[in-house]
matplotlib code that plots the C-alpha trace (Angstrom):
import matplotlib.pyplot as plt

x = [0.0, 1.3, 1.5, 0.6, 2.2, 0.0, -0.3, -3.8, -4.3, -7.1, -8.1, -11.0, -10.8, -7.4, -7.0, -4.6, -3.4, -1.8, -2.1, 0.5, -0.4, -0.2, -2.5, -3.1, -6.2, -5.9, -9.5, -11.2, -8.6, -9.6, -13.3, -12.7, -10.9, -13.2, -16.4, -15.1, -14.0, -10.7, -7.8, -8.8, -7.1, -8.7, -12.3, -14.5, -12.4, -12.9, -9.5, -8.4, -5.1, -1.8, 0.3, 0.9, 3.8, 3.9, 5.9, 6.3, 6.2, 5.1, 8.1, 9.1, 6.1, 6.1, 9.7, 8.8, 6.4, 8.6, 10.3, 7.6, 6.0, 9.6, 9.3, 7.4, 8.1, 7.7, 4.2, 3.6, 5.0, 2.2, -1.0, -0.4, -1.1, -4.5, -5.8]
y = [0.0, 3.6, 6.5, 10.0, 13.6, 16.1, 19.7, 21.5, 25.6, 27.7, 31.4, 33.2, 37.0, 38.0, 35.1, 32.3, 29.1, 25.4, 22.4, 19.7, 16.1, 12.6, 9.9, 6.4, 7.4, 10.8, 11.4, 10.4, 12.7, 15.5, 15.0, 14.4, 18.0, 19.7, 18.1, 19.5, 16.3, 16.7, 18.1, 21.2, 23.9, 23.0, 23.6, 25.8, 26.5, 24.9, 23.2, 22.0, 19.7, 21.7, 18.7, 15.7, 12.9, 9.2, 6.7, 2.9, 3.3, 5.4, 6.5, 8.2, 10.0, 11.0, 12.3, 14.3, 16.0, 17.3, 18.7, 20.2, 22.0, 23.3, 24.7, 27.8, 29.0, 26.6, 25.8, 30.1, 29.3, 26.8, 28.8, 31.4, 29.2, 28.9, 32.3]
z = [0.0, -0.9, 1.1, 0.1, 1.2, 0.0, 0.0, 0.3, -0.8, 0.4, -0.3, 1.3, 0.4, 1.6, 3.8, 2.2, 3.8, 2.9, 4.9, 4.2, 5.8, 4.5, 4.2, 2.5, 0.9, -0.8, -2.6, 1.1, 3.4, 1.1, 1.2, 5.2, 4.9, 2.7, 5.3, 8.3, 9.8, 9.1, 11.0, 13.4, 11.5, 8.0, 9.2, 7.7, 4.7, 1.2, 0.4, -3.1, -3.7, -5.2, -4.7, -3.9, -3.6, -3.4, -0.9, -0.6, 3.3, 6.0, 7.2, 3.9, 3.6, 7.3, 6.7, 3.8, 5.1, 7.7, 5.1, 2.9, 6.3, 7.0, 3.4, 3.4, -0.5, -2.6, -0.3, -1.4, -4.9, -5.5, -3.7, -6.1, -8.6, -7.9, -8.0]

ax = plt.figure().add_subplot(projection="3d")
ax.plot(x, y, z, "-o")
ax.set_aspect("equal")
plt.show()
């Protein structure tokens, strides 16, 4: 089974955020997101997928998104893609 690191964008009005997680099952984390069910800081927002990655194991996608919260421009780089 893969593992998924993915990166989620957000805009409301001035207001822009990412959210970088990972997951086994990317279509149902994003629905869990985009339901208000997901994590505590994506609530209320309307999230769409900028990126994602896939692992063989857990720990590779754990790691790497360690790095990808750590990295705050290419996360900007890719919300203003979605204007």
């Amino acid at each position: 089974m893969y593992c998924y690191v993915y990166i989620l964008g957000s805009r409301s009005g001035s207001d822009q955020r990412t959210y970088v997680g990972w997951t086994n099952d990317l279509e149902a984390r994003l629905a869990k997101h985009n339901d208000s069910t997901g994590a505590r800081s994506t609530r209320g927002r309307t999230w769409v997928l900028l990126y994602a990655e896939r692992y063989r194991t857990r720990g590779l996608a754990m790691s790497r998104e360690w790095h990808l919260k750590r990295d705050r421009k290419f996360r900007k780089t890719l919300l203003d893609a979605i204007e």
